[in-house]
Every structure is written in C-alpha cells, then in structure tokens.
N, C-alpha and C positions, 0 to 999 in steps of 0.2 A: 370756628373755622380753623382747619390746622393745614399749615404749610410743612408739606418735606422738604426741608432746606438740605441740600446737596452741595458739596463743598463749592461748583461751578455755581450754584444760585448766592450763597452767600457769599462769593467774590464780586458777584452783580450788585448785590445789596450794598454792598461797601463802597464801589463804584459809585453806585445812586449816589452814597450818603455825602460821601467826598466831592465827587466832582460836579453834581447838578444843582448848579443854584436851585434856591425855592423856586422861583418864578418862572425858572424856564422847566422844573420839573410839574407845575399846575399845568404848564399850556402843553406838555408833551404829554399826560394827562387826558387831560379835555381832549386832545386832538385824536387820540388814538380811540377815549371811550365813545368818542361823537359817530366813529364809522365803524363801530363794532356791531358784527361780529365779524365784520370784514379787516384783514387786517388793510391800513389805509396810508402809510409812507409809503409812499416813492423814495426810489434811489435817489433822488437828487435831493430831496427832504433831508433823508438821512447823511448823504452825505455834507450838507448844510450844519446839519447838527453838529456832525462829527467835529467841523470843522469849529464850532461855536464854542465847541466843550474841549477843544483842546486834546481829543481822543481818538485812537484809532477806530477803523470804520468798525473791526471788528467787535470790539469793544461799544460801541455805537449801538451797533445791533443788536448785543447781547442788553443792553440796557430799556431796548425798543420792545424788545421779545419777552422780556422780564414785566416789564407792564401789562403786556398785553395781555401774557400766563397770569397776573394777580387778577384783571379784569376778569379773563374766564372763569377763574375760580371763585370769584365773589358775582359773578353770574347766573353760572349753573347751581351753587350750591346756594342761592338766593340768601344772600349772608346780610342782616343787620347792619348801619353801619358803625354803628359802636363797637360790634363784634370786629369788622373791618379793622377801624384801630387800634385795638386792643393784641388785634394778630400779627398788625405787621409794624410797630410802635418800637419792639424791639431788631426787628429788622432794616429799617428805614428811618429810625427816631421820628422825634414828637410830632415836629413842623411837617416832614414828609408822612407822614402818617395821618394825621390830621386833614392835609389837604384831598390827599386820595380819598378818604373816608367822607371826606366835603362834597367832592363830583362823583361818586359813587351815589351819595345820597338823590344828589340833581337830577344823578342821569339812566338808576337805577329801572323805573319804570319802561322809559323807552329802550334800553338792550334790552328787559325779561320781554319787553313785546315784541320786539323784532325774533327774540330766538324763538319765540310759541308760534309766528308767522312762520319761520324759517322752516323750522320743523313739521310743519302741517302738511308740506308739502309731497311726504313720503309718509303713507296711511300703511298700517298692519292691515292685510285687511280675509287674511286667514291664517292660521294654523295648525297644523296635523303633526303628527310626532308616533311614535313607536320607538319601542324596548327592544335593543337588543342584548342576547346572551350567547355568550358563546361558554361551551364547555370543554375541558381538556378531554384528549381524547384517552388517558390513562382510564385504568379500570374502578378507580374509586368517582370518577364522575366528577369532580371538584367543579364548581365555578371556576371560570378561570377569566371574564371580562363581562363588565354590563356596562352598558352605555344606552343614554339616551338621546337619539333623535328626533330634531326640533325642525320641521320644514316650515317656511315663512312666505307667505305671499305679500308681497308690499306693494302699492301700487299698480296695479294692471298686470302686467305678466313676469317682473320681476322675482324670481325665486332664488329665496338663502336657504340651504343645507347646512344643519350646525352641527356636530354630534360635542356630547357632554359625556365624561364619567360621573361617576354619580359624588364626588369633592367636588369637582367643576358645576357640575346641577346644582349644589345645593349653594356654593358660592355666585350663582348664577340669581338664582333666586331670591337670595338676599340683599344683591344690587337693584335688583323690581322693586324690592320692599322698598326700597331705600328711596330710589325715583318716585315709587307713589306718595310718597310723604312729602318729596319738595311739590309734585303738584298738588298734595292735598294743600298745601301751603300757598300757592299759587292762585288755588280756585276762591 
C-alpha cells in the first residue's frame, strides 16, 4: 500500500500523532469504519470532538477526513493488515498504527461487502465503441488525431460517452488490469 503524502496530509498526520489520545483515536476509528462507506459524523459529533481535542473545527475535520481517506484506500485497494501498519507506522507511529491496523482487521470483511453490495447496483450492461481519425487537411495527408470512442450502457437507459487518445486508452486499460486483480483477489 502506498500513500501520496501531500504536505496538507502530513500536517493531518502530525495532528493525529500529537493531539489524539490512543483511546479516543480507536473509538474515532471504529466509529467512522462501522458506517462506511458512508461517511457517518454529524456536525454536532464533530463538533463535540473538536471541542474534546482542544482543536479547531477545522482542524477536526481534516483529521475526520484523514481517516476516512486511509479507510478508503485500505478498502478498495483490499490491503493486508500488516501491510496496513507497515504503511502508515511511519505516519501515525507504532500505537496509532497498530490500532487502525487492529479494526481494519475486525472490520475488514464487512466494508469489502458492503462496497460489492454497493456497487452492484449500477450493472455495465453493454458496450459499443468506434475509432476515430481525423486527417490534416495538408497535401501530405498526415494523421493528425485518433481517438477512441467508448459508449456505455449501465443500467437500463443510462448512457456514458467517453472519448480516449490513444495515452489515455492505454492508461485506461491498465487501470481494468488493475481492478480485475483486486477482484480476482476478492473472488
């Protein structure tokens, strides 16, 4: 698992590390992976917190949203949880690293099932596509654009138009690649 740490993420991290007791970062934790993928404070939640941690709301927030981005990413990318602490151990030290990697373990099954539920909801359920090309209209004929065209049907009458060049196609295609490995992982 690798985290893009951005200088706004590792001001959060620092935050965490400093200002959130253990204890209260286990239950803020728990509380948030228990209603995921929804996110689940209320305003008054948070500002309860804010007010527990001695933090601005803002501040609050970013620390709420900070969890809840580590949850997504060791959700969708169906992460170990060894790997878990290992990744974010130097972001969050031992004890907060360890605990998140604790209720990840717990609570891991029931988020990958709610997101397979969640997701089922919206079925592919055709595809058509066509090449186009355009040429310059100069006298040596050059190529001058190709692109591919992805029409989608999802769901009953819902249609997505996508167009690709063909750098985007091919980095297109290797995020599929990528997806069918976490579900071959998953099946």
């Amino acid at each position: 698992m690798k985290i893009e740490v951005t200088t706004k993420l590792n001001e959060v991290f620092t935050l965490i590390r400093l200002s959130v007791p253990n204890e209260m970062f286990k239950k803020l934790v728990t509380r948030i992976a228990s209603s995921f993928p929804e996110k689940s404070l209320e305003d008054q939640e948070i500002n309860s917190l804010s007010q527990n941690l001695t933090l601005s709301l803002e501040e609050t927030q970013n620390i709420v949203s900070t969890i809840y981005l580590l949850i997504s990413k060791v959700s969708y990318d169906v992460v170990k949880p060894s790997e878990v602490k290992k990744a974010i151990t130097e972001h969050l030290g031992e004890e907060k690293a360890a605990t998140f990697a604790s209720i990840w373990s717990k609570s891991a099954s029931d988020i990958v099932s709610k997101l397979k539920n969640k997701s089922v909801n919206n079925n592919l359920e055709n595809v058509a596509w066509e090449k186009r090309v355009t040429i310059s209209k100069d006298s040596s004929a050059r190529l001058k654009d190709t692109q591919a065209i992805l029409q989608l049907q999802i769901s009953g009458e819902c249609h997505q138009t996508v167009a690709f060049t063909f750098d985007k196609l091919v980095e297109f295609y290797s995020e599929l690649e990528k997806i069918q490995s976490y579900i071959d992982k998953l099946a």
